[in-house]
N, CA, C and O atoms as a GROMACS GRO file, in nm:
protein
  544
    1UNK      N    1  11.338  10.277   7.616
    1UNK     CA    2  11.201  10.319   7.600
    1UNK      C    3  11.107  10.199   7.591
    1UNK      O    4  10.999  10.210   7.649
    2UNK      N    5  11.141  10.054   7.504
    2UNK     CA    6  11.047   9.981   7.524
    2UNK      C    7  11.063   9.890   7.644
    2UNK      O    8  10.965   9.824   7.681
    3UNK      N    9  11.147   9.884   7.692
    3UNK     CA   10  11.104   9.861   7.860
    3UNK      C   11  11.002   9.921   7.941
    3UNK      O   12  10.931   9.860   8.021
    4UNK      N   13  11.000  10.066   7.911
    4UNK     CA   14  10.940  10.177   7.984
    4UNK      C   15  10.774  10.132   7.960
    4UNK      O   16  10.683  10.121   8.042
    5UNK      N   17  10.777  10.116   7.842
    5UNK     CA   18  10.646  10.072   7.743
    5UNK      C   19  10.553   9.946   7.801
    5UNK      O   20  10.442   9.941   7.854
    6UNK      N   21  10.693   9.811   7.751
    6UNK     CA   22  10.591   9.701   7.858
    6UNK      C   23  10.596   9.700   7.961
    6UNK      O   24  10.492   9.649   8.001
    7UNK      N   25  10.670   9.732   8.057
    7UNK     CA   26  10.676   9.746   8.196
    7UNK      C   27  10.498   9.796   8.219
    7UNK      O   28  10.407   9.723   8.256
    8UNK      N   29  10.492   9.914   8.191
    8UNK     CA   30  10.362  10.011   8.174
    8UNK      C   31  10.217   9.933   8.114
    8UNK      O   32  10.100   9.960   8.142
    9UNK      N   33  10.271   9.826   8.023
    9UNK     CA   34  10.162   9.759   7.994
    9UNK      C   35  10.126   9.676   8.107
    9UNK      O   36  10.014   9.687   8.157
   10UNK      N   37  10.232   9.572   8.162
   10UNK     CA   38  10.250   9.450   8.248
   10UNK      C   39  10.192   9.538   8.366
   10UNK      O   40  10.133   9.464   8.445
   11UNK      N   41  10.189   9.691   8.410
   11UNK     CA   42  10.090   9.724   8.510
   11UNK      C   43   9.964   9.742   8.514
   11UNK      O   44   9.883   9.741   8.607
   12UNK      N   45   9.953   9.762   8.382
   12UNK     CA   46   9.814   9.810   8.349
   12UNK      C   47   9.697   9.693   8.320
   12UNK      O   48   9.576   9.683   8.343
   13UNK      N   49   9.804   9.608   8.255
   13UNK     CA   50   9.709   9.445   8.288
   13UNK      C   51   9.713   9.377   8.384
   13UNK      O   52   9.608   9.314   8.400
   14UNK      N   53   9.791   9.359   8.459
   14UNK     CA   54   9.789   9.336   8.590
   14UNK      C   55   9.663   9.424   8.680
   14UNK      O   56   9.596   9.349   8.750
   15UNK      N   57   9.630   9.551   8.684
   15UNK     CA   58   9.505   9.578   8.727
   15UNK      C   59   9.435   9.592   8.661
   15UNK      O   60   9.351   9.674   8.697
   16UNK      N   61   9.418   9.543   8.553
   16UNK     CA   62   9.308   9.507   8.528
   16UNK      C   63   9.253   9.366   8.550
   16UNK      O   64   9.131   9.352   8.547
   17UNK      N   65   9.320   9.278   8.568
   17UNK     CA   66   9.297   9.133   8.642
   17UNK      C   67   9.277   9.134   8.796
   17UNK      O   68   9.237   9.029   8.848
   18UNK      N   69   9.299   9.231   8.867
   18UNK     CA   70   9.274   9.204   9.012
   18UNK      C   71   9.149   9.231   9.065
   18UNK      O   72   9.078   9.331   9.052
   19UNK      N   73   9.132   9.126   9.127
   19UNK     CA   74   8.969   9.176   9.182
   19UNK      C   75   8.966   9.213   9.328
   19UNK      O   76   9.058   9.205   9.410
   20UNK      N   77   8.826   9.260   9.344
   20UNK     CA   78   8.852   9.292   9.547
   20UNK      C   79   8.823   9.166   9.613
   20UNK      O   80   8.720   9.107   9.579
   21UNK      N   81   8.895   9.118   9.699
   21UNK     CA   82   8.874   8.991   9.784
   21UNK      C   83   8.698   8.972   9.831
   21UNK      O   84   8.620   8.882   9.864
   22UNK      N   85   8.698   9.070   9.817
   22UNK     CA   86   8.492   9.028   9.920
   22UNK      C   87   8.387   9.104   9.764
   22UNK      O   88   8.369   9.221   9.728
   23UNK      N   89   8.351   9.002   9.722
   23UNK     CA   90   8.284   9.088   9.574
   23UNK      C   91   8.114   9.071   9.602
   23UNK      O   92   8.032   9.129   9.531
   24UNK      N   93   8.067   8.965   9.741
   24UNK     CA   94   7.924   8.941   9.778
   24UNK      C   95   7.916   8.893   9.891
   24UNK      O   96   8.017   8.842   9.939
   25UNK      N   97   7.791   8.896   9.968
   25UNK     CA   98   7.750   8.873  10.084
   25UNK      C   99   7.857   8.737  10.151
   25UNK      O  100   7.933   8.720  10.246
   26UNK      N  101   7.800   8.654  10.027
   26UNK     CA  102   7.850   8.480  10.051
   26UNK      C  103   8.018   8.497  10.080
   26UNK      O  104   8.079   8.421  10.155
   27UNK      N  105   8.077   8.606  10.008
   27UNK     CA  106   8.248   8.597  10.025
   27UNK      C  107   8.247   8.688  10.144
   27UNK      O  108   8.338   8.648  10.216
   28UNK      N  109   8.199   8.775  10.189
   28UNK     CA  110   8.188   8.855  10.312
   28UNK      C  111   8.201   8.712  10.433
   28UNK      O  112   8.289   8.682  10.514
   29UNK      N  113   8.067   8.648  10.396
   29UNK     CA  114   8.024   8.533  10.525
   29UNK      C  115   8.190   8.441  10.549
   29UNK      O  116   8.242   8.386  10.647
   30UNK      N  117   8.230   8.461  10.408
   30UNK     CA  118   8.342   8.344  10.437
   30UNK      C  119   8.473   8.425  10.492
   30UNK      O  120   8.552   8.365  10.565
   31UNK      N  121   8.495   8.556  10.458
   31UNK     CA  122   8.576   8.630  10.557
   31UNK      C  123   8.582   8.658  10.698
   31UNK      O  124   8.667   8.666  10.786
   32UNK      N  125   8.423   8.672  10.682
   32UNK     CA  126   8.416   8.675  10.834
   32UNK      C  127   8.427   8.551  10.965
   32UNK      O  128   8.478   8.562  11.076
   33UNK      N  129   8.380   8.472  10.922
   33UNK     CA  130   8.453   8.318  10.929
   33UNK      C  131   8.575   8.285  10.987
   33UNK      O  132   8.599   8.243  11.100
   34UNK      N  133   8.678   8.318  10.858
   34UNK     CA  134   8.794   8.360  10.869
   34UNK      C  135   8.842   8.417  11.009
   34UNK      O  136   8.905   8.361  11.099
   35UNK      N  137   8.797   8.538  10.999
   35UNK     CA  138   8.844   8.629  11.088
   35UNK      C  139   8.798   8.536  11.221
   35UNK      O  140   8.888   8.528  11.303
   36UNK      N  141   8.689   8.474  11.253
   36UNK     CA  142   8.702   8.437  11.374
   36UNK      C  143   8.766   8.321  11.416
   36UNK      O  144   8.768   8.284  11.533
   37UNK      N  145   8.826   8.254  11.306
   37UNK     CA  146   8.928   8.136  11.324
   37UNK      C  147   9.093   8.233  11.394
   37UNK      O  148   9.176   8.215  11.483
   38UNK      N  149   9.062   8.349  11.274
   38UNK     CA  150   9.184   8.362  11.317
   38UNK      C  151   9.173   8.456  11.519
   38UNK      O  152   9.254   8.464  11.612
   39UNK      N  153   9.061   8.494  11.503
   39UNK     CA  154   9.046   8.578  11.642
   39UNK      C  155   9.053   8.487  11.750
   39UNK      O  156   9.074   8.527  11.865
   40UNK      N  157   9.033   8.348  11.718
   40UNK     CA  158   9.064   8.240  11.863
   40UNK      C  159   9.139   8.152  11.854
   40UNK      O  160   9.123   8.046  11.915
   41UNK      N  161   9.253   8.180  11.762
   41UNK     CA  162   9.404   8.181  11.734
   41UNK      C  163   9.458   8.215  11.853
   41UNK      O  164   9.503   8.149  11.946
   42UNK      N  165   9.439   8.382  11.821
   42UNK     CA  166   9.525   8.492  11.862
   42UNK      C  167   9.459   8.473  11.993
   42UNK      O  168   9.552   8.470  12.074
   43UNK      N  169   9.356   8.460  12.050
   43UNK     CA  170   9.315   8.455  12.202
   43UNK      C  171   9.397   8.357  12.268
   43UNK      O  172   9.450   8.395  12.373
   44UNK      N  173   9.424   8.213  12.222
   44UNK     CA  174   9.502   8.144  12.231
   44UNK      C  175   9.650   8.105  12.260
   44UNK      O  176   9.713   8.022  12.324
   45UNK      N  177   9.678   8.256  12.145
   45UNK     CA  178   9.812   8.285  12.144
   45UNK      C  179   9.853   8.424  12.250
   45UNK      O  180   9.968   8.466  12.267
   46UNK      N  181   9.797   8.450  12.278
   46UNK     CA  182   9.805   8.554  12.404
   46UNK      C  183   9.783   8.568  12.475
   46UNK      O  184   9.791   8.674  12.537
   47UNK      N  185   9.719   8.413  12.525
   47UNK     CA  186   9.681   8.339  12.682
   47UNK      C  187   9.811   8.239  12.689
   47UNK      O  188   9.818   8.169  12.790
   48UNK      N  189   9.880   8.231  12.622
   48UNK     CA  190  10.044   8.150  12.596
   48UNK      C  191  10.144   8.222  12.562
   48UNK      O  192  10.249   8.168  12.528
   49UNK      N  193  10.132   8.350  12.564
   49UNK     CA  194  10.235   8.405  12.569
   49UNK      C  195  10.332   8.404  12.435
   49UNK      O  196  10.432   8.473  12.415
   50UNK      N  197  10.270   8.301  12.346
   50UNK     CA  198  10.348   8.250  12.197
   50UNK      C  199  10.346   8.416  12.097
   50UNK      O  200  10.239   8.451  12.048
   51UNK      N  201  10.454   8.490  12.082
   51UNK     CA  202  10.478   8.575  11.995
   51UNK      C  203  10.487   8.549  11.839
   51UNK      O  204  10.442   8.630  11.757
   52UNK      N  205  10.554   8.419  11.801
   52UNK     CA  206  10.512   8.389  11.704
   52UNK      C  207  10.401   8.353  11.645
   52UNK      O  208  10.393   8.352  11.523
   53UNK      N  209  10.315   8.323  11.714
   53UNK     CA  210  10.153   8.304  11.697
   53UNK      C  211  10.109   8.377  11.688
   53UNK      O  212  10.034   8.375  11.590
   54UNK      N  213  10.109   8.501  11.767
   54UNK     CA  214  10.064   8.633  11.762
   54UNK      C  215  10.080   8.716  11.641
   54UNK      O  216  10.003   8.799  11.594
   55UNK      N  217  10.185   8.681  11.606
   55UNK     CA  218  10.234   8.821  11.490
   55UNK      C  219  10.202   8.704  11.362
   55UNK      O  220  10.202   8.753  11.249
   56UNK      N  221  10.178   8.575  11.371
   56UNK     CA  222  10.114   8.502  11.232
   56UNK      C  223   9.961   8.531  11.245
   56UNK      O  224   9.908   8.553  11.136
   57UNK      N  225   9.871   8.536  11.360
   57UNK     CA  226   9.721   8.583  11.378
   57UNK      C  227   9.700   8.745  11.329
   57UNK      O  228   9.617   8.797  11.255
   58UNK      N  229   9.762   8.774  11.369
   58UNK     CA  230   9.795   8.919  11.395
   58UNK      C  231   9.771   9.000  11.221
   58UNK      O  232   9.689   9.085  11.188
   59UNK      N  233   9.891   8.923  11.126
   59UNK     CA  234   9.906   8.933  11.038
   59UNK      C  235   9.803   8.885  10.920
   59UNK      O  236   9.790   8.939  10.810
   60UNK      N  237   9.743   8.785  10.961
   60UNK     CA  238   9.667   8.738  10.856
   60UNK      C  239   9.483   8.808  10.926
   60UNK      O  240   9.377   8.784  10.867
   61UNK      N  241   9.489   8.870  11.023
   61UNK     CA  242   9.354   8.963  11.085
   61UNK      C  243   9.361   9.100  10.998
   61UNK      O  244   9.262   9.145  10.940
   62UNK      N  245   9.479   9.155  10.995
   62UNK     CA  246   9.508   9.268  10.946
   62UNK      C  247   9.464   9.242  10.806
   62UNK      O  248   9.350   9.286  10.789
   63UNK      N  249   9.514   9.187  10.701
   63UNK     CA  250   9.464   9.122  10.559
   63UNK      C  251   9.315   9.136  10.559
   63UNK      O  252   9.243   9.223  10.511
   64UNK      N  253   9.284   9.011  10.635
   64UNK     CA  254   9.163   9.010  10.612
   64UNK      C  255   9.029   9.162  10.661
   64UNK      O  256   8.914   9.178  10.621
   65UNK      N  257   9.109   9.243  10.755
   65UNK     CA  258   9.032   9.340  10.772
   65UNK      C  259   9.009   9.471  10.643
   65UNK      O  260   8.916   9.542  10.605
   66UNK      N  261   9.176   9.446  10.601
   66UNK     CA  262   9.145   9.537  10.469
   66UNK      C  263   9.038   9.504  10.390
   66UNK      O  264   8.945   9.580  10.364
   67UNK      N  265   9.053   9.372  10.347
   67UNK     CA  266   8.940   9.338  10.261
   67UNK      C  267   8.836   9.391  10.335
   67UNK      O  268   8.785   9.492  10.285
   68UNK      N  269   8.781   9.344  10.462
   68UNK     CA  270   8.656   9.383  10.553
   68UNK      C  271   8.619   9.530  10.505
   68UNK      O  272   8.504   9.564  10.479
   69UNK      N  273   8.728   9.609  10.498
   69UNK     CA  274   8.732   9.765  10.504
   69UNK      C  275   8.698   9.807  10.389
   69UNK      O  276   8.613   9.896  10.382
   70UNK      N  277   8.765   9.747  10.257
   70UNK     CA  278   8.749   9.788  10.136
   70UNK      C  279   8.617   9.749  10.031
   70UNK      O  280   8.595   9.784   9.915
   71UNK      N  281   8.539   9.657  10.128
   71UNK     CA  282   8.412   9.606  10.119
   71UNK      C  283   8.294   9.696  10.164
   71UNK      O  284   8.195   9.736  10.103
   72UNK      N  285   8.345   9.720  10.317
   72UNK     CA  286   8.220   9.847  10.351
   72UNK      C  287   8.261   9.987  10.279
   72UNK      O  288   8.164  10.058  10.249
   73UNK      N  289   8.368  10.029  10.252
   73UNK     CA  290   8.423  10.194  10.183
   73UNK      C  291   8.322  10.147  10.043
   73UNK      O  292   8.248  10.236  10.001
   74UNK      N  293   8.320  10.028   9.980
   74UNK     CA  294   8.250  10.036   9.822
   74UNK      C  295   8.132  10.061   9.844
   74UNK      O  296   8.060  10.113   9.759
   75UNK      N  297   8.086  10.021   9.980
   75UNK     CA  298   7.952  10.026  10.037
   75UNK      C  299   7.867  10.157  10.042
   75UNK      O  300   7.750  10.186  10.017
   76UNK      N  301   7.988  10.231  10.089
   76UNK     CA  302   7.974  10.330  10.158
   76UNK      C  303   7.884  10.398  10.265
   76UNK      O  304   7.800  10.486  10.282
   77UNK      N  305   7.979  10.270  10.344
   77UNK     CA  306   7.857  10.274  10.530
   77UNK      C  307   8.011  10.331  10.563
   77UNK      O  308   8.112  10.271  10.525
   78UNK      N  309   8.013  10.450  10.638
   78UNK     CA  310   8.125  10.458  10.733
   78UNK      C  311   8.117  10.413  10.839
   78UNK      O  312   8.229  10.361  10.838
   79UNK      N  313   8.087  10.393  10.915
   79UNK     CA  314   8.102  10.347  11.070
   79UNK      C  315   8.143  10.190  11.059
   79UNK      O  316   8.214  10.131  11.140
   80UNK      N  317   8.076  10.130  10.929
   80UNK     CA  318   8.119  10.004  10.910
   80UNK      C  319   8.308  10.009  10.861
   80UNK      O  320   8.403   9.963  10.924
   81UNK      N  321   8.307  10.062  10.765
   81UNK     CA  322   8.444  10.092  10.707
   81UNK      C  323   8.525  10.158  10.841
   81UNK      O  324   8.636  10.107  10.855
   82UNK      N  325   8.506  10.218  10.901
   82UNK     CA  326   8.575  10.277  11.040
   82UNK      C  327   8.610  10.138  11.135
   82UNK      O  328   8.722  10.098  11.166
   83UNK      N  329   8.490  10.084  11.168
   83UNK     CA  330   8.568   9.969  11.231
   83UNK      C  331   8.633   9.918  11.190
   83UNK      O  332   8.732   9.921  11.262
   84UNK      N  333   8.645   9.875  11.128
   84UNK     CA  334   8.784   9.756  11.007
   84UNK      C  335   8.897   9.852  10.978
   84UNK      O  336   9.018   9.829  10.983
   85UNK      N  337   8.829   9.978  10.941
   85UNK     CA  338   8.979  10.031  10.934
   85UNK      C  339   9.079  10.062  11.120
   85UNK      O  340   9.185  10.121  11.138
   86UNK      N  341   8.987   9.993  11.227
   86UNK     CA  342   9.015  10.052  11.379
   86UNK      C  343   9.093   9.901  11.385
   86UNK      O  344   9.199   9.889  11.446
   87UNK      N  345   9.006   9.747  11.289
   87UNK     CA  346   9.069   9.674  11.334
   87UNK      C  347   9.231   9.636  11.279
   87UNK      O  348   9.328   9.578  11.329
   88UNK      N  349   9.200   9.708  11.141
   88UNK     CA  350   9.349   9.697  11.082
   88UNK      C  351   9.457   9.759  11.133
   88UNK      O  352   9.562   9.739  11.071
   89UNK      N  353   9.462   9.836  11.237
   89UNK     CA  354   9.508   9.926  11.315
   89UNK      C  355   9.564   9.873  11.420
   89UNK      O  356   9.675   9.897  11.469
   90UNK      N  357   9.456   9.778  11.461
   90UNK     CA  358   9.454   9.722  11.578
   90UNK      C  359   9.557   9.602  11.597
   90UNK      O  360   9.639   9.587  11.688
   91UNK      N  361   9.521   9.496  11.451
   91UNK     CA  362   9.596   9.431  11.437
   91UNK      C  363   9.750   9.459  11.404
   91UNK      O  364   9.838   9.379  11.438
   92UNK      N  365   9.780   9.589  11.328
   92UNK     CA  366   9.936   9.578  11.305
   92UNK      C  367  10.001   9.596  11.464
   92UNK      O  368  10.103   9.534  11.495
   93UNK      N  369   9.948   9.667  11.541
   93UNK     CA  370  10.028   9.730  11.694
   93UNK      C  371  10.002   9.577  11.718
   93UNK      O  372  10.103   9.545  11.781
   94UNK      N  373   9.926   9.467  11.706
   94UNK     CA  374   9.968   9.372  11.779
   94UNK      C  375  10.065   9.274  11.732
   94UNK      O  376  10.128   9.197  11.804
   95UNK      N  377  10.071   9.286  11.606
   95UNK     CA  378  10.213   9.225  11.557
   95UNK      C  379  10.323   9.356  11.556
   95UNK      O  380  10.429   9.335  11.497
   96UNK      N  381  10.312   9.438  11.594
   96UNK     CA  382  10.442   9.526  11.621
   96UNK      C  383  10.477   9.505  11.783
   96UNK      O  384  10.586   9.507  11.841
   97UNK      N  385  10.332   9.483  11.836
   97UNK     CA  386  10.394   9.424  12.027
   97UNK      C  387  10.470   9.318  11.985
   97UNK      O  388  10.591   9.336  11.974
   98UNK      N  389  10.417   9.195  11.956
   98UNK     CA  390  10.469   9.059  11.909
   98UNK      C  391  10.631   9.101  11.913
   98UNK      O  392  10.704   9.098  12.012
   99UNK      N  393  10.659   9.134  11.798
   99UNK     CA  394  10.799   9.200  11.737
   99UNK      C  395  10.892   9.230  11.834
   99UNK      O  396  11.009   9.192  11.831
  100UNK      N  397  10.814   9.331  11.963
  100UNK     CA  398  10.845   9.402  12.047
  100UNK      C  399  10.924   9.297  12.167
  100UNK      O  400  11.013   9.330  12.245
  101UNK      N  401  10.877   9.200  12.157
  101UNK     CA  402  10.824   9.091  12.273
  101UNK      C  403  10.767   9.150  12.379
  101UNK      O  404  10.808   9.110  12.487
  102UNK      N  405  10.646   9.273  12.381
  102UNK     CA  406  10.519   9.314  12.452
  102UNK      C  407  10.418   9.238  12.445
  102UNK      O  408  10.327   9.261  12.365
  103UNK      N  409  10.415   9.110  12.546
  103UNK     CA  410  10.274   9.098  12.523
  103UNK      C  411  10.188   9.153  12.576
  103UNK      O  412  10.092   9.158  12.500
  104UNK      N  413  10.160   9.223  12.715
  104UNK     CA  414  10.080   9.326  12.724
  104UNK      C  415  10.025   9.375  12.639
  104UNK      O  416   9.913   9.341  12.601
  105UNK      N  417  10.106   9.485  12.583
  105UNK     CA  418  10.059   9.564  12.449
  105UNK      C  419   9.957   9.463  12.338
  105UNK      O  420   9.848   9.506  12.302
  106UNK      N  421  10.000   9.346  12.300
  106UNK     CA  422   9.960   9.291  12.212
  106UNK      C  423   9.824   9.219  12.267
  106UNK      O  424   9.723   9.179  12.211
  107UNK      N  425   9.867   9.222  12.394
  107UNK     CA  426   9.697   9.188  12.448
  107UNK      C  427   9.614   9.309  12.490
  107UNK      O  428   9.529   9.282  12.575
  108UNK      N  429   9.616   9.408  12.460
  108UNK     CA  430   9.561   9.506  12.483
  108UNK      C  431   9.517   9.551  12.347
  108UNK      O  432   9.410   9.611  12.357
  109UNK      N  433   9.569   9.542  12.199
  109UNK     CA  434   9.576   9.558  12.108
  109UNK      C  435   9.418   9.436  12.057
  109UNK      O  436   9.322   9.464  11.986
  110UNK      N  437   9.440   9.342  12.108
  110UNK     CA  438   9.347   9.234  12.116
  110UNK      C  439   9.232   9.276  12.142
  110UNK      O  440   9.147   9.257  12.054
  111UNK      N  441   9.196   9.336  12.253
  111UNK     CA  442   9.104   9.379  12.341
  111UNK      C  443   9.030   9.452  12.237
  111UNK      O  444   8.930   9.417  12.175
  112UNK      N  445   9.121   9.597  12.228
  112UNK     CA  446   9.113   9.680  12.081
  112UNK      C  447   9.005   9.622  11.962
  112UNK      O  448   8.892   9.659  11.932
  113UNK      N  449   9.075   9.537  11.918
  113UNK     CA  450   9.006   9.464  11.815
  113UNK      C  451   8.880   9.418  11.837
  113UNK      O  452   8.790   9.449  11.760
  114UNK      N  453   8.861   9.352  11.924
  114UNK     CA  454   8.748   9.255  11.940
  114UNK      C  455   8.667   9.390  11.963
  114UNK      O  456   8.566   9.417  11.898
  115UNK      N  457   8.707   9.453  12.037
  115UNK     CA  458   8.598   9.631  12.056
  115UNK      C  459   8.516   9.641  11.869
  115UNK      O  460   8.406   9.648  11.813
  116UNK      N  461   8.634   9.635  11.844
  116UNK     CA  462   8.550   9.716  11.706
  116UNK      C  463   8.456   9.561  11.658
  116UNK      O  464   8.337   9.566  11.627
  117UNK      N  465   8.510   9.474  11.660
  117UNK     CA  466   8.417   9.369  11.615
  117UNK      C  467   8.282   9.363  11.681
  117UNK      O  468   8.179   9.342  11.616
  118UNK      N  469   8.282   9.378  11.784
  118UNK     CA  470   8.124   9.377  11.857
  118UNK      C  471   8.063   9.490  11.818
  118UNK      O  472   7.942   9.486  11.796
  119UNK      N  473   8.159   9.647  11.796
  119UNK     CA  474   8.079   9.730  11.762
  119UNK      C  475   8.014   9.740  11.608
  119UNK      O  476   7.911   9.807  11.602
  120UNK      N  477   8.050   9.694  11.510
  120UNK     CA  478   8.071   9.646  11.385
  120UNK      C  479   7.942   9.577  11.384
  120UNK      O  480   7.843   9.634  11.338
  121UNK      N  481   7.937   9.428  11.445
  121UNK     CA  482   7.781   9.318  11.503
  121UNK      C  483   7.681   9.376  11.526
  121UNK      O  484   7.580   9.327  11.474
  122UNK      N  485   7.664   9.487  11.600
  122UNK     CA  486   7.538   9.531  11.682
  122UNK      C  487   7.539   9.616  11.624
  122UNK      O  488   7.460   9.691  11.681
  123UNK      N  489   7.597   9.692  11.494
  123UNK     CA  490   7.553   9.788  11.391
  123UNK      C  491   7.476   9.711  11.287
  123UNK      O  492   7.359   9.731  11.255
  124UNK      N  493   7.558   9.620  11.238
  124UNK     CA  494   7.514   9.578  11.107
  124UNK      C  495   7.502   9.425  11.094
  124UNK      O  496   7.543   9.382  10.986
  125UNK      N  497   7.449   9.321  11.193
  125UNK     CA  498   7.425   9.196  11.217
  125UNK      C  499   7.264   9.176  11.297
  125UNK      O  500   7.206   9.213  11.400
  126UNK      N  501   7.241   9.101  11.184
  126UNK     CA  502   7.115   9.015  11.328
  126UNK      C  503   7.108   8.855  11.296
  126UNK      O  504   7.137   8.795  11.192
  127UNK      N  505   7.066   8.813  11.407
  127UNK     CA  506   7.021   8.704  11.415
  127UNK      C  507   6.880   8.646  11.349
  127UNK      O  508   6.773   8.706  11.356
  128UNK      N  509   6.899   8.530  11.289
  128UNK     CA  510   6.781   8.506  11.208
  128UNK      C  511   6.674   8.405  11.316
  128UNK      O  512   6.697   8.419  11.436
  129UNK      N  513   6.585   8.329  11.286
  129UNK     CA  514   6.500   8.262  11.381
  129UNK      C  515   6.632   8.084  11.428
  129UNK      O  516   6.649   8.000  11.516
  130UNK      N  517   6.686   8.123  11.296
  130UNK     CA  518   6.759   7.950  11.297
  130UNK      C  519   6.897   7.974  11.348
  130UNK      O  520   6.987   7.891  11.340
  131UNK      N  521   6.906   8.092  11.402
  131UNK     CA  522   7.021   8.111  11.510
  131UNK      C  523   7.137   8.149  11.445
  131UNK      O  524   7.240   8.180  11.506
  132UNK      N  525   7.121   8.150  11.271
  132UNK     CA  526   7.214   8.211  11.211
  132UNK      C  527   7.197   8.350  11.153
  132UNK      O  528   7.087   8.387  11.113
  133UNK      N  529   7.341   8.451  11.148
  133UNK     CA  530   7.311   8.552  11.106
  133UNK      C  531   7.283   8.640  10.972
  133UNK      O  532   7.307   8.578  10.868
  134UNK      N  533   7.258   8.714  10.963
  134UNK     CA  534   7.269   8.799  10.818
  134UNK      C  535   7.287   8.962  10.837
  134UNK      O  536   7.240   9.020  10.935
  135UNK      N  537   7.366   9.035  10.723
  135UNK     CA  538   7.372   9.136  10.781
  135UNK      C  539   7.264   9.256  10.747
  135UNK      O  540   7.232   9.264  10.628
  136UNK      N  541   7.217   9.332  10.820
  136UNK     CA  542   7.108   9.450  10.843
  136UNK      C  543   7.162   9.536  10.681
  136UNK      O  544   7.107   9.641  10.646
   0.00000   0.00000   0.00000
């Protein structure tokens, strides 16, 4: 029983210490960032045919889209939360092509992704006068 007990505590403090990865604009800017380091990775890696590249891009896009996702759901913009949840989607089938050794698939999965990212931009991005963005 007192296993049962701290076990139960050690969960309960444990969430209570976790925070959401994107908590403001400024940690949004730096995810999104992110994401495009890792998006010309993976362009990279699927103009080379490299599967292991793929399913390490692949994998760390997916991550970072949850956060993306679990940022707009607190928001509560759906169409924003829909894309991220299209790209987290997007990204596992391309580390499951990877896996597969499909790269087709995994470049098609690519394609996928970048879809929802532009659609995502031209919802909720503009351009400022100094050529940088902020979001609507």
């Amino acid at each position: 029983m007192k296993g049962w007990v701290a076990c139960a505590f050690l969960v309960a403090t444990a969430s209570l210490t976790v925070q959401a990865a994107i908590m403001s604009e400024e940690d949004y800017s730096k995810t999104m960032k992110q994401v495009a380091q890792q998006n010309m990775a993976l362009g990279k890696s699927v103009a080379s045919a490299s599967e292991t590249d793929v399913a390490a891009a692949s994998a760390r896009l997916e991550t970072l889209f949850k956060d993306v996702q679990a940022y707009w759901e607190g928001k509560k913009v759906d169409d924003a939360s829909g894309f991220a949840k299209n790209a987290v989607a997007a990204a596992h089938a391309m580390s499951t092509a990877a896996a597969a050794h499909d790269m087709a698939a995994a470049a098609a999965a690519a394609t996928t992704l970048r879809a929802q990212c532009a659609s995502c931009h031209m919802a909720h991005r503009e351009q400022q006068p100094d050529k940088t963005y902020k979001m609507k």
